[in-house]
C-alpha atoms as a printed R data frame, in Angstrom:
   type eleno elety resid chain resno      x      y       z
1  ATOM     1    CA   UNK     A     1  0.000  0.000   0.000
2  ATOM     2    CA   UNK     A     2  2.668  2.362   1.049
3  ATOM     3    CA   UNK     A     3  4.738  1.256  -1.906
4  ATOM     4    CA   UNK     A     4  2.283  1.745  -4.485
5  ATOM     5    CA   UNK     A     5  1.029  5.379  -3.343
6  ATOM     6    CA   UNK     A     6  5.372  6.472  -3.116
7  ATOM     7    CA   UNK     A     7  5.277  5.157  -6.599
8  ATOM     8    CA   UNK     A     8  2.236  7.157  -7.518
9  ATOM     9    CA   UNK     A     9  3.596 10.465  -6.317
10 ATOM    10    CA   UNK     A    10  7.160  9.808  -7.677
11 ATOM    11    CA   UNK     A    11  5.173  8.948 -10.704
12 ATOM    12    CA   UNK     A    12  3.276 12.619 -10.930
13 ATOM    13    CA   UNK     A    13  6.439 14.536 -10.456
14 ATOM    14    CA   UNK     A    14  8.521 12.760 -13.272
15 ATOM    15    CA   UNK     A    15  5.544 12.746 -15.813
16 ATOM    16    CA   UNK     A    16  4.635  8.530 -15.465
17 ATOM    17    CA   UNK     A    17  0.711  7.925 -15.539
18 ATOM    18    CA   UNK     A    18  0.340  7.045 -12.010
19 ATOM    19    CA   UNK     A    19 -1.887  3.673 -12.952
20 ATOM    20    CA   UNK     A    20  1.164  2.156 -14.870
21 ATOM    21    CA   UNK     A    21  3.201  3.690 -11.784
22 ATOM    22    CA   UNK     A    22  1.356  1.522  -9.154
23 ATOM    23    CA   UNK     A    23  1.077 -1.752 -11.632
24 ATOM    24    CA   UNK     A    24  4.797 -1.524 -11.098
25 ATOM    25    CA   UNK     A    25  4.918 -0.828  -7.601
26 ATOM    26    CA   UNK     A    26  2.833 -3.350  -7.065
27 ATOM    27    CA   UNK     A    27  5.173 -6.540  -9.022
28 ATOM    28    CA   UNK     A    28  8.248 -4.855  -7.804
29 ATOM    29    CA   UNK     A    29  6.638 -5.285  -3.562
30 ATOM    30    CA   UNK     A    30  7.831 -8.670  -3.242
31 ATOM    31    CA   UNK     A    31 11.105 -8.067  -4.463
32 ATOM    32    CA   UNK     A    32 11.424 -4.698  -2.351
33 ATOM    33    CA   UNK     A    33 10.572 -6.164   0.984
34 ATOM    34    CA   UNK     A    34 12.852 -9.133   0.462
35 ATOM    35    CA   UNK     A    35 15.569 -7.013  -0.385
36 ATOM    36    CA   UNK     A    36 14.982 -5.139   2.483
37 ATOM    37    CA   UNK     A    37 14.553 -8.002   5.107
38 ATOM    38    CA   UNK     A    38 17.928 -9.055   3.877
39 ATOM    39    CA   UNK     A    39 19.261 -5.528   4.357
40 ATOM    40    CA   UNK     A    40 18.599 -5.093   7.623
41 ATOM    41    CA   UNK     A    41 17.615 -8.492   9.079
């Protein structure tokens, strides 16, 4: 959830529709928490 709205501002500001914004956001979650377990487990 948190993911997909970041993407949709970041999205806005660098001229991305926001819908294909959060379609990415939301395949790329996965791989972003996992990364981010790893990181700082």
């Amino acid at each position: 959830m948190l993911t997909g709205r970041v993407a949709e501002s970041l999205a806005g500001r660098m001229g991305i529709d926001p819908a294909t914004a959060s379609t990415v956001a939301a395949a790329a979650t996965p791989y972003i928490v996992a990364f981010l377990k790893e990181k700082f487990a």
